[in-house]
N, C-alpha and C positions, 0 to 999 in steps of 0.2 A: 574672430578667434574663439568667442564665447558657443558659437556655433556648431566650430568645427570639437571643440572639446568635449560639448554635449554630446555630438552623433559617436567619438570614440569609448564615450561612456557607457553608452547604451543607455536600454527605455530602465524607468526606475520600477521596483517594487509598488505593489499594491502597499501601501498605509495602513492600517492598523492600529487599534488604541496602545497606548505605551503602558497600559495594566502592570505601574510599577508597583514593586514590594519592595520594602525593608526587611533584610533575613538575619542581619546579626544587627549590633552596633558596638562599637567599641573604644572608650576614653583615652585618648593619643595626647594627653598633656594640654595642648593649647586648642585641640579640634577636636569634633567627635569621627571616627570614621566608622562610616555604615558600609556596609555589603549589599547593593542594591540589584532588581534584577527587572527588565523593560522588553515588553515585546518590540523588534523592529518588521519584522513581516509575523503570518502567517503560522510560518513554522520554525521560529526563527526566534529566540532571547539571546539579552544580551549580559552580562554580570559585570557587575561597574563596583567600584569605591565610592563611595562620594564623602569628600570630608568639609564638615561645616566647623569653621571655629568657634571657639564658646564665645568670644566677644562679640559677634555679629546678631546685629538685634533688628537689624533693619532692612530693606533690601539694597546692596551691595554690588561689587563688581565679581566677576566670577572667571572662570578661567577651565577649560577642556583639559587636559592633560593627555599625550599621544604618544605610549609605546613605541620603541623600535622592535628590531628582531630579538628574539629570545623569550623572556618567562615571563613579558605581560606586564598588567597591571601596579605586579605584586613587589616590583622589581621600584621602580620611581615611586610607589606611597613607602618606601621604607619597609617592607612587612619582611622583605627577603635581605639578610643581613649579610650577604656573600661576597668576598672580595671583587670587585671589577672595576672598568678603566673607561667606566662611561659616566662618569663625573657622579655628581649629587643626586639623591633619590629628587627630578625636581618636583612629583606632584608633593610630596610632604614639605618643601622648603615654602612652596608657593600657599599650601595650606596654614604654615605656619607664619606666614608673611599676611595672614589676615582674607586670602580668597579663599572664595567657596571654590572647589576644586571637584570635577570629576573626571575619573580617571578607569574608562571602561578596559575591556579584553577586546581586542579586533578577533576577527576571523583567523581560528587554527592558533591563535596565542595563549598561555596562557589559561583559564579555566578552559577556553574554547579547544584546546589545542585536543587530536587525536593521535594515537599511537600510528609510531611511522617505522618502517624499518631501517637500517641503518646504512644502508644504499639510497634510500628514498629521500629527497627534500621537501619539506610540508609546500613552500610557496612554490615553489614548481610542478610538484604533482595538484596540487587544488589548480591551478593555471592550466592543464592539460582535462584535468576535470569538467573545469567553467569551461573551456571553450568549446568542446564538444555541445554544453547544455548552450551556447550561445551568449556565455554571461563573462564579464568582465570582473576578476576579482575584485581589483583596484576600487570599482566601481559601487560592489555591495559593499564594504569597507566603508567606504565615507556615507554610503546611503545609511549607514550603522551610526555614523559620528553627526550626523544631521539630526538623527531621531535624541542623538545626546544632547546636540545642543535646545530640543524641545525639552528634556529633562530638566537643564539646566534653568532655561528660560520659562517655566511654568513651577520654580520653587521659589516658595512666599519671599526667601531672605536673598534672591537673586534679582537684580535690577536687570530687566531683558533689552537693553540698550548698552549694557556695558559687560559684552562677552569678550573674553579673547579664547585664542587657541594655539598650543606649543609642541611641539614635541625634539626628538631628537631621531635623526636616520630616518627610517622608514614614519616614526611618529610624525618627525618635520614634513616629510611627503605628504601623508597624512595633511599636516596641518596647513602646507602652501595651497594642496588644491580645497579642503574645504573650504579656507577663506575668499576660494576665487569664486567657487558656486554658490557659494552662502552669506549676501553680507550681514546676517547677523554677527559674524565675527568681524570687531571691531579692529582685533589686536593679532599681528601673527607674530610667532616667534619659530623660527625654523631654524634648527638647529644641526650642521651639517648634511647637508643636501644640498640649495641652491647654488647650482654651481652651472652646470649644462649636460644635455647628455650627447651631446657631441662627445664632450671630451671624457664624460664619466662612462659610457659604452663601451669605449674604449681598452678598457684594461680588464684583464682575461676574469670571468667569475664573477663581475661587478653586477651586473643586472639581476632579479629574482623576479619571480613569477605574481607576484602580490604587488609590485609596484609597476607596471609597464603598462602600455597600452597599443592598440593594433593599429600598426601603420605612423608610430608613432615621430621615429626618426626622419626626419626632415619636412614632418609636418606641422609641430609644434614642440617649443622650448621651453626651459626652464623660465626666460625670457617672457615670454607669452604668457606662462599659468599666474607668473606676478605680476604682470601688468595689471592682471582684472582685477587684484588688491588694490587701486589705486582707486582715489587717494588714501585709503584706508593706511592706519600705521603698520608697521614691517620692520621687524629685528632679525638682521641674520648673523648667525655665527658659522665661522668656518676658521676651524685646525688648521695651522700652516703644514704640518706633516697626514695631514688626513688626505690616505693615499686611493680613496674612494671617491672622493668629490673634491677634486682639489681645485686650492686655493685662488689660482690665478685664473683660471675662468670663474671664478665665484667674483672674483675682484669685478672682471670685464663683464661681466650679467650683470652685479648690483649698477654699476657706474651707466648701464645703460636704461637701468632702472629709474634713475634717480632722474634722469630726463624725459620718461614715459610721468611721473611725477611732476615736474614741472611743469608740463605738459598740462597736466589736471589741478594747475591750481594750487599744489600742495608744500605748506613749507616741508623745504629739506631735510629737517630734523627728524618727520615722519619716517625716514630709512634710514637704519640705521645699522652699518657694517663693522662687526666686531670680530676682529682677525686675531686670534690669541694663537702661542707657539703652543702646542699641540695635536693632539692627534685626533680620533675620531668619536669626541666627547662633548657632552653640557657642559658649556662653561658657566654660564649664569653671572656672572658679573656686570653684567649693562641690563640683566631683565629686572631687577626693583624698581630702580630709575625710571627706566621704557616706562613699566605699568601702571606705574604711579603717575605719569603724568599723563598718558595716553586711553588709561582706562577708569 
């Protein structure tokens, strides 16, 4: 399966030194948060947050933070104070709960994002774009979130054994498949997504162009991408009214999870399925706990 995921991902980017800068920084109460910015190809930066708490003196456990759709970054470090129904800013809860926190812009989010017209969808049209050039969004995406987690894992106050990585919607995508290609990620927290795309394909408008991959249906699953987490720890949340990735295949993936787990060895406690009556949001209520013990 690890095989078959690679060849839908396509070959990676040429490498490049991560020639990071510091361009602002800015005193957040309990963290500092800086404005950071890292080459991942060629022709190609990336513009990150990264917040370090003032009580961190040593090196520590650390934590990715992973965008969904909309305005980035700017949106979960707290910086954009606008009403919405996607739960808590988490990379600022997570900064303020003592982790070093970075919390980049994906591709077309965000700082990254470019003017589109109002016919036009960013993730669909970059998807008709890449595929012509032969390239898989999805793909350059986490080759983005890999070069974060050398960010992460090459600063003094981060202990590079004890990463995780979270997001929500498209963040949790994000963060299901980096921890499957990369086990530097010790910790995942995926946050309304795991569920199937059997059943999430399904309903009219569901799919976008930034998270899919070619030939993907009926060749591998939501099933599949968490297995290669094994035995590594795994928190999933999923909204009972979250009418995007619902509930009841989320139930029948994890529970089949938990025996791909067994499977390897791992106590059960390692997955851990947190069902809260809501909709298609962070809940955050089982991630202290998780992190605390797991990372």
């Amino acid at each position: 399966m690890r095989g078959r995921l690679d060849a839908m991902l396509g070959p990676a980017p040429e490498p490049v030194p991560l020639d990071l800068e510091v361009t602002e920084s800015v005193d957040c109460g309990t963290y500092r948060r800086e404005r950071v910015v890292f080459d991942t190809e060629a022709t190609m930066s990336v513009p990150a947050y990264l917040l370090v708490p003032h009580a961190r003196v040593e090196p520590g456990p650390a934590v990715l933070a992973i965008h969904g759709h909309g305005p980035g970054k700017a949106r979960i470090c707290g910086v954009m104070q606008e009403e919405h129904d996607e739960g808590p800013a988490y990379a600022h809860v997570l900064a303020s709960a003592g982790y070093v926190v970075l919390a980049p812009d994906l591709r077309g989010f965000g700082e990254r994002s470019d003017w589109m017209p109002d016919d036009k969808y960013h993730c669909d049209w970059d998807l008709v774009c890449a595929t012509m050039a032969g390239v898989v969004p999805h793909a350059r995406n986490l080759w983005d979130l890999q070069r974060s987690l050398d960010v992460l894992a090459t600063h003094p106050l981060v202990d590079p054994g004890r990463i995780g990585a979270g997001g929500l919607s498209y963040g949790a995508t994000c963060a299901l498949f980096l921890a499957a290609i990369d086990d530097r990620v010790q910790v995942a927290i995926v946050s309304c997504y795991l569920s199937s795309w059997k059943s999430a394909h399904r309903l009219p408008w569901n799919m976008c162009g930034s998270q899919i991959l070619p030939g993907q249906i009926g060749a591998i699953e939501h099933l599949d991408i968490a297995s290669l987490l094994a035995p590594r720890a795994l928190l999933v949340e999923s909204g009972t009214e979250d009418i995007l990735f619902p509930v009841d295949a989320a139930r029948a993936t994890v529970e089949s999870l938990r025996h791909v787990y067994a499977h390897a060895g791992a106590p059960p406690e390692r997955v851990v399925h947190d069902v809260f009556d809501g909709g298609h949001q962070w809940h955050g209520t089982e991630t202290s706990n998780f992190l605390e013990r797991w990372l």
